[in-house]
N, C-alpha and C positions, 0 to 999 in steps of 0.2 A: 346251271353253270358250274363249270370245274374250275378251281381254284388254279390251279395247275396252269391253266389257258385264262384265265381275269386279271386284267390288271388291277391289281389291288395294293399301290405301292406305299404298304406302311414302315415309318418310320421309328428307330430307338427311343431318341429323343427330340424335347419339344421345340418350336421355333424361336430363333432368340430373340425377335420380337416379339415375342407372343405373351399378353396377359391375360385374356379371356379364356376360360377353360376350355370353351368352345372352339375357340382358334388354337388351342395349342393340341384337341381332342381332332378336329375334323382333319387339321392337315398330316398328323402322327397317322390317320386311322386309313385316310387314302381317300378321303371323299373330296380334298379340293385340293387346289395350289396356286399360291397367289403368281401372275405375270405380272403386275407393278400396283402401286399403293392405289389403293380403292378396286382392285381388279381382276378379280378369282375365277381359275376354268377350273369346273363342276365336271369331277371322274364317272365312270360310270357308276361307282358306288352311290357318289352323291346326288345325282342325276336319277337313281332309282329310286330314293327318298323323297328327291325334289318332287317326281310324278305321282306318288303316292298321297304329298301333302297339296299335289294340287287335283287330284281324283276328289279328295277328302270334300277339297271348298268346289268343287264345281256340282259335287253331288247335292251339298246347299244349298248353292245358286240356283240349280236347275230346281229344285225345292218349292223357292217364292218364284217362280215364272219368268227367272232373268233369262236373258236371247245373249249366245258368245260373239261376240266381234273378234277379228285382228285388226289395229290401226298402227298404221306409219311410226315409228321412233322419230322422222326425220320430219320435223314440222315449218313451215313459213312463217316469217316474222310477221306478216301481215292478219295470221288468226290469232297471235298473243298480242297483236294491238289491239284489236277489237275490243278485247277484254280488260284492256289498260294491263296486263300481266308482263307485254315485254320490257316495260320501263319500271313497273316496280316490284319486280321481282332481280334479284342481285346476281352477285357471281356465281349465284350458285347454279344457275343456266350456261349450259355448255352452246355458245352459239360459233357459229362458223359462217363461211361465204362462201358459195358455188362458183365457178368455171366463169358464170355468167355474171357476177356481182350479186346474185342475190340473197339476202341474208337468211339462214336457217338456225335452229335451236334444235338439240336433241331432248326429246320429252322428258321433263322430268314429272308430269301427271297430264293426263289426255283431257281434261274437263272442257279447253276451247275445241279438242277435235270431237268430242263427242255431240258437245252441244252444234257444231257446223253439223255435221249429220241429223240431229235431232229437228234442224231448220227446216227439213223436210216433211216435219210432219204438219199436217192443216188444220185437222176439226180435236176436236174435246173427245170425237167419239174413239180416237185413235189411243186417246189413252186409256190408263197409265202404262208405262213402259220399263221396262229394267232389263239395262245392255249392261253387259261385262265383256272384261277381257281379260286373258294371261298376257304381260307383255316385257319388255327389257325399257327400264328407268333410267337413266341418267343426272349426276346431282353433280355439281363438282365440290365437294366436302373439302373443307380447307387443312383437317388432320384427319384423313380416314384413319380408322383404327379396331381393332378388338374385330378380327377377323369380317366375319358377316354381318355382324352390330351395324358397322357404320363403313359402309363401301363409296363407291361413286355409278358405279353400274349394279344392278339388283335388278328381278324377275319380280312383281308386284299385280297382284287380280285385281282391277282397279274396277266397280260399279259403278251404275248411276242411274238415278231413276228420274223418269218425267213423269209431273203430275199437274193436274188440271188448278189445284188449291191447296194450301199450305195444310189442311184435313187430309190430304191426298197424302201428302208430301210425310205427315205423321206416322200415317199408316206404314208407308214404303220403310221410314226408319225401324218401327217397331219392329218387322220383320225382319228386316236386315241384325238389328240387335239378337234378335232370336238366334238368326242364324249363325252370326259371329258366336254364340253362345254353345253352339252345338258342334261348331268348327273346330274351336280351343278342347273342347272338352274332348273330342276323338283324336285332336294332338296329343291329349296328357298334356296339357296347359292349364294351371289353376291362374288363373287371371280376374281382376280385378276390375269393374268397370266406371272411368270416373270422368270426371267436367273436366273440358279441354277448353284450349284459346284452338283458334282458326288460325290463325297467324294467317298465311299467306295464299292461302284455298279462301277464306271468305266464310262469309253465310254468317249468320245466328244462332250455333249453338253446334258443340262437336263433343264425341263421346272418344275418349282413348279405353285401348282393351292394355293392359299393363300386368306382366308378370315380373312379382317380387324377386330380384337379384341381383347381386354385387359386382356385376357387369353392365349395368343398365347406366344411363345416361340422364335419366331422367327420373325425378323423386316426386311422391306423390304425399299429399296427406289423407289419411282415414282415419274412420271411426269404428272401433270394433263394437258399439255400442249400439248404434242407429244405423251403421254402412254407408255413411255420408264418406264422399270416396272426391277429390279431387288432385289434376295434377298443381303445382306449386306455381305455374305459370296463374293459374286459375284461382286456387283454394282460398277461402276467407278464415278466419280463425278467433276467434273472442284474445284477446292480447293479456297477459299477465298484467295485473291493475299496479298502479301506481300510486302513490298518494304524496300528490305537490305539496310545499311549505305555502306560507302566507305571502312572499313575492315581494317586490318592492313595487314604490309607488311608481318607478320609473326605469328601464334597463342601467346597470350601471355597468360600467367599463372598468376591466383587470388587467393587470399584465398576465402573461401566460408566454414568456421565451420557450424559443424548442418543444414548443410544443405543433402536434402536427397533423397529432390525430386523435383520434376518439379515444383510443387507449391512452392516449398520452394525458390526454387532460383529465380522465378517469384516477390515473395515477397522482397527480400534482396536487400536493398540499393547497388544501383551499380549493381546488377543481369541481368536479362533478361527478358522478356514476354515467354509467352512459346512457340508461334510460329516462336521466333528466336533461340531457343534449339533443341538441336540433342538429340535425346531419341536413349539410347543404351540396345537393348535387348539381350543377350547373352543367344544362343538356342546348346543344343546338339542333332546333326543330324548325326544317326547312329556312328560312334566311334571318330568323330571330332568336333571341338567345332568351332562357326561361331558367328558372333556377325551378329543384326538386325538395321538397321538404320530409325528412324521415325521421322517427325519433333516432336517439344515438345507436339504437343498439339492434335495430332492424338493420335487412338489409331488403332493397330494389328489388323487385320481381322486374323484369324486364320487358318482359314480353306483356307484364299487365300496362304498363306504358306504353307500349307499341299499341294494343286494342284501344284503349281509351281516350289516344291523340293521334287526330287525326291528322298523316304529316307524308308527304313523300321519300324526305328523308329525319331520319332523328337521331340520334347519338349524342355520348360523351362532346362537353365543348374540348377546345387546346386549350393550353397553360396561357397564351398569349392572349387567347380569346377571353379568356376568365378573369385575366388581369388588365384588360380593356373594361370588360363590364363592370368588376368590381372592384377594382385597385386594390386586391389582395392575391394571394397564393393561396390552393386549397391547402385546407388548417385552420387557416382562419376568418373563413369564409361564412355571410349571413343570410337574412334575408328583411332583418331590422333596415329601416330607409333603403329599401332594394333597388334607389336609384329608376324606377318604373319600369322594371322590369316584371314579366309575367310569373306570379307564385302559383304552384301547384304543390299539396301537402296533403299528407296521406294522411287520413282518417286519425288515425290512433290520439296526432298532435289536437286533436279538437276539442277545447276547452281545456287545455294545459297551461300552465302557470307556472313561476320559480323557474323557467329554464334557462340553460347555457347554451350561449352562439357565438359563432366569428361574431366579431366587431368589424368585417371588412378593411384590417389593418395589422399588417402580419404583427406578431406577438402579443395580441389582444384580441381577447375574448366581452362579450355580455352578458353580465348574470340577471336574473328577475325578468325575466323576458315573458310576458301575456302571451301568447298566440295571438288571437283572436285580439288583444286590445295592440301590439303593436308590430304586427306583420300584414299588408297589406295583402289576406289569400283570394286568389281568385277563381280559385274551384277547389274541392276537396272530394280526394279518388283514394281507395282501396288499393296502393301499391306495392306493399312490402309482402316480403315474401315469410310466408306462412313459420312456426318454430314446432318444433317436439313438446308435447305438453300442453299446448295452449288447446284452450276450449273450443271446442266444436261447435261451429255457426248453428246449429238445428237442437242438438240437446247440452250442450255445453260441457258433457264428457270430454275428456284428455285424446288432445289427437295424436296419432303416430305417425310420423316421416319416413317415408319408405324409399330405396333405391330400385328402381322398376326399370325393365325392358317394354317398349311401348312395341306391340305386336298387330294391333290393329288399332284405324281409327275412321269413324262414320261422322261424316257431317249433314248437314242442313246448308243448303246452299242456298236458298230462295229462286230469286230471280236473278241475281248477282254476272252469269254471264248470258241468261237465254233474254234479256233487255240488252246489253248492249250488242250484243251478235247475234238477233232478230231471230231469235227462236220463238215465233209466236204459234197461237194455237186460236180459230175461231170458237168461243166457248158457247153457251144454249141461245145467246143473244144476237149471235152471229160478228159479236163484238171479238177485236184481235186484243190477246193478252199473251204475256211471255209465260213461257211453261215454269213451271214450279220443279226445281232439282233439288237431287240430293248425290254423295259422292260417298264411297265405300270403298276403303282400303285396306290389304292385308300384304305384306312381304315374304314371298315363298324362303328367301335365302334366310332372312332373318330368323323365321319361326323353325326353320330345321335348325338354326343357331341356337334357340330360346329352347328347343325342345334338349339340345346337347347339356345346356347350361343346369336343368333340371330334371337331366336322366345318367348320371356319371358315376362313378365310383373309383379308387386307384389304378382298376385297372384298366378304365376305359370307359369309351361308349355304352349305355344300357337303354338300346332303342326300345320303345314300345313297339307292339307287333304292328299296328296300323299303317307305320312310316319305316317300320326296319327295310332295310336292303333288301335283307334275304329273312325271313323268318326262322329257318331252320337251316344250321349249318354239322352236314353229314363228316366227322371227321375220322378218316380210317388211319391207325397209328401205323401199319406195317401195311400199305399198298401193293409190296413185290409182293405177300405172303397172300396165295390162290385164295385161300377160305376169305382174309378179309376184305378182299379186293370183291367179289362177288357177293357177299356180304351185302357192303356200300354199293356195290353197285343197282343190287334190289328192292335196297330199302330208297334210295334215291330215284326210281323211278314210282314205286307205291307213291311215296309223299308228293312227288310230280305230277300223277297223276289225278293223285286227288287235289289237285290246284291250290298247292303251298309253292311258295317261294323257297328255290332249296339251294343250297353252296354245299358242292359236293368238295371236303379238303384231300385231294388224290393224290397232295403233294410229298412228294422225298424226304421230309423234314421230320426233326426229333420231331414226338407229342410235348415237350415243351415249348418246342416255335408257335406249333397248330395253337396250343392252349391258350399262348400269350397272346396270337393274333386275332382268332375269334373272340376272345373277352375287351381286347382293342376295338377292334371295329362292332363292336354291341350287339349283335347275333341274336336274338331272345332263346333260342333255343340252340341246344348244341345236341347232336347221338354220338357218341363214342366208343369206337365200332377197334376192339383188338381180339386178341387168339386168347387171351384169356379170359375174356366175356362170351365168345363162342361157344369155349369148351365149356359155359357155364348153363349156357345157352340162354345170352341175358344181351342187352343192350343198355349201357348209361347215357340217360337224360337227367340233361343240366337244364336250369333256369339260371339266363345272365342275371336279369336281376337283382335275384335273391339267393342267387348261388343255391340252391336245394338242388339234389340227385336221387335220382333212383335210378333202380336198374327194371327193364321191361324186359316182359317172356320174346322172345324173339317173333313167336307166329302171333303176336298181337301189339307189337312195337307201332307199328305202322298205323293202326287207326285209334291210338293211344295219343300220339301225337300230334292225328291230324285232330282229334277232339279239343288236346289241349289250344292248339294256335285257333282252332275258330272262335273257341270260348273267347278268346282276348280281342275279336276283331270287332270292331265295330262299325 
């Protein structure tokens, strides 16, 4: 390709919305441009990258024996009932009504279309099986943001394996982990593999692939000691110990004006610290109101409340609601005589003693509060979300809190939808059982996102050879001028020929523009082809990278360079 004739429309400066490097690098460099919030058209730059990071995962796939599909975006409401998925899954389903009244949803993951196809299979002897696809997703995100991170429309290889028994169904994951493993690593992705929640896919057990960065969404805890790796929705943590006073024989009741919150009472002469405070959160769970119990100085993992209550709907109660249940305002809120209401208290409070709560009476608090002798709990779950420091559930080493990009994530799905949407299989007994699934995903947009967020430098993109555009970008500083015009024009067919990826720059422009754009758009290699390297009879090779130069004999430029880029290809 000649520059000259590419659109390759980069930009000065970065987008004024733009805080992810990534989004302010991809659309400066020419690889996307956003048409409305969540909703990027992929240039051809970007589009060259795209097919290269999905060569990369198909040549995995094809690896462990997966078969490619294409299925429909556009799905019927009656395959996400089967599955119970169209009622409890939220707004984040973009649905719509046809011509005719009948209701559709644009895919935002294909597990009920996969499994309706998988319906078709009959005996044990058919399996195991592993379908993939490349396809276009749809989510409707209520703040898209940070470019390719968090869209509403995304390009996602979405897997899935049938298997005859949950031994099956092991296997199928191990390989797929392999894989993912191999995938990231010929991205130039140093990723992290750790314990996930299912949230709203299902199953028993989900692994996220997460690369560390300041862009990410999502925070993980690890151990650099054992590699006990968890995301925060998940992680468990050994808690900084405490040590209660001797307590009273019975709660006794303070004032406490203006006061409102945890810091507040922390602060007040005579108060508390916050880690000897009962944090009372009052949640409505399908038609009942439950109060949450946390020490003061935690705070809710959310999502480990979503896994562990089982509920169609759950969230935060209203102010109106809270002060029906409890005749107080939060502040001063308890779960002392909770009025027989359902308590749920997260681990840490068990066998605590000396603490401070609402009194359920605004400006008053209870001090000497038992747990365990005067809260009436009725389950005790692991809910708070994990801190920096705290001990490591497996060696009790100090964990660290990470800000990660979530790039891939494999689940275990069981039988979750091949039972209720009649995916069954006759196994050795000739008895019908439902197939045993699993569900494997990676984000093409994202990981050319993750792969920018972790390949940058001032001046731009520093694609690895694998995923670059163009591998080698030929730049001639004086194209009118006969010798270097024919020059590039030879060495561009040599490296052509020998099946490099090549950006010939043929264009009118200072070598200042050339220089600023190729180090823009991340190029891994650049030749820099003038009258005074001629007369030297040299040609300069740059590494983007690592910015290093030298200069090559001219009649061995050419397989000089096609050695360097294969050495880097994996």
């Amino acid at each position: 390709m000649r520059w000259s004739s590419a659109f390759i429309p980069t930009l000065r400066d970065d987008p004024a919305d733009a805080e992810a490097v990534s989004h302010k690098l991809l659309v400066r460099a020419g690889f996307v441009r956003q048409l409305m919030a969540g909703h990027y058209s992929i240039t051809p730059l970007g589009f060259r990258t795209m097919r290269k990071i999905e060569a990369i995962i198909r040549q995995e796939m094809e690896k462990i024996g997966a078969q490619e599909f294409r299925l429909p975006c556009m799905h019927p409401r009656e395959i996400w009932e089967l599955s119970g998925r169209w009622d409890s899954v939220g707004e984040e389903m973009f649905r719509l009504r046809d011509r005719k009244g009948a209701d559709l949803a644009l895919g935002m993951t294909h597990e009920e279309i996969f499994t309706h196809h998988a319906a078709e299979l009959r005996s044990y002897k058919e399996l195991p099986q592993i379908w993939y696809q490349f396809q276009s997703k749809f989510r409707d995100e209520a703040r898209p943001k940070s470019g390719l991170l968090r869209v509403r429309e995304f390009t996602m290889k979405d897997s899935y394996s049938f298997d005859i028994d949950e031994a099956g169904l092991d296997f199928a994951f191990d390989r797929h982990f392999e894989a993912y493993r191999r995938i990231f690593k010929r991205l130039s992705l140093d990723v992290v593999a750790v314990e996930a929640s299912s949230g709203v896919m299902g199953g028993n057990q989900s692994i996220e692939f997460m690369m560390q960065s300041d862009a990410g969404e999502d925070w993980i805890a690890h151990c650099e000691k054992c590699g006990y790796a968890a995301n925060v929705e998940k992680a468990q943590s050994i808690p900084s110990p405490f040590e209660d006073g001797e307590g009273l024989a019975s709660p006794e009741k303070f004032a406490t004006p203006r006061v409102k919150t945890i810091e507040d009472l922390a602060r007040m002469e005579g108060g508390a610290e916050a880690a000897r405070q009962i944090k009372t959160l009052v949640y409505r769970v399908d038609d009942r109101t439950i109060l949450i119990l946390l020490r003061g100085d935690h705070q809710l993992a959310d999502q480990k409340l979503i896994d562990q209550v089982e509920a169609e709907k759950l969230g935060p109660a209203e102010s109106t609601e809270i002060e029906a249940a409890l005749g107080a305002s939060a502040g001063s809120l308890g779960a002392v005589g909770s009025h027989g209401l359902y308590v749920i208290a997260d681990e840490s409070l068990r066998g605590r003693r000396d603490m401070v709560t609402g009194a359920n009476e605004n400006g008053f608090h209870l001090r000497g509060v038992d747990v365990e002798r005067d809260i009436d709990v009725k389950a005790w779950l692991d809910l708070r979300e994990v801190k920096e420091g705290e001990g490591c559930p497996m060696c009790q080493a100090p964990l660290s809190v990470r800000k990660t990009i979530e790039v891939g994530h494999i689940f275990k799905l069981g039988t979750k939808y091949s039972d209720p949407m009649g995916a069954l299989v006759q196994d050795e007994k000739g008895e019908s059982i439902p197939i045993v699934m699993g569900s494997y995903g990676i984000g093409l947009d994202r990981n050319m996102a993750a792969i920018v967020e972790t390949n940058h430098d001032a001046n731009g993109i520093c694609w690895p050879v694998n995923v670059a555009p163009y591998e080698v970008v030929v730049t001639v500083l004086k194209p009118k001028d006969v010798g270097c015009h024919e020059a590039g024009e030879r060495l561009y067919e040599k490296l052509g020929e020998a099946g490099l990826d090549v950006l010939l720059d043929d264009r009118d422009e200072r070598p200042g523009v050339k220089f600023k754009d190729a180090d823009l758009v991340g190029i891994p290699y650049r030749v820099t082809i003038g009258p005074k390297g001629l007369a030297d009879g040299v040609f300069e090779l740059a590494r983007r990278a690592t910015g290093e130069k030298r200069d090559l004999p001219i009649e061995h430029a050419a397989e000089t360079i096609v050695e360097a880029v294969l050495d880097e290809r994996s």
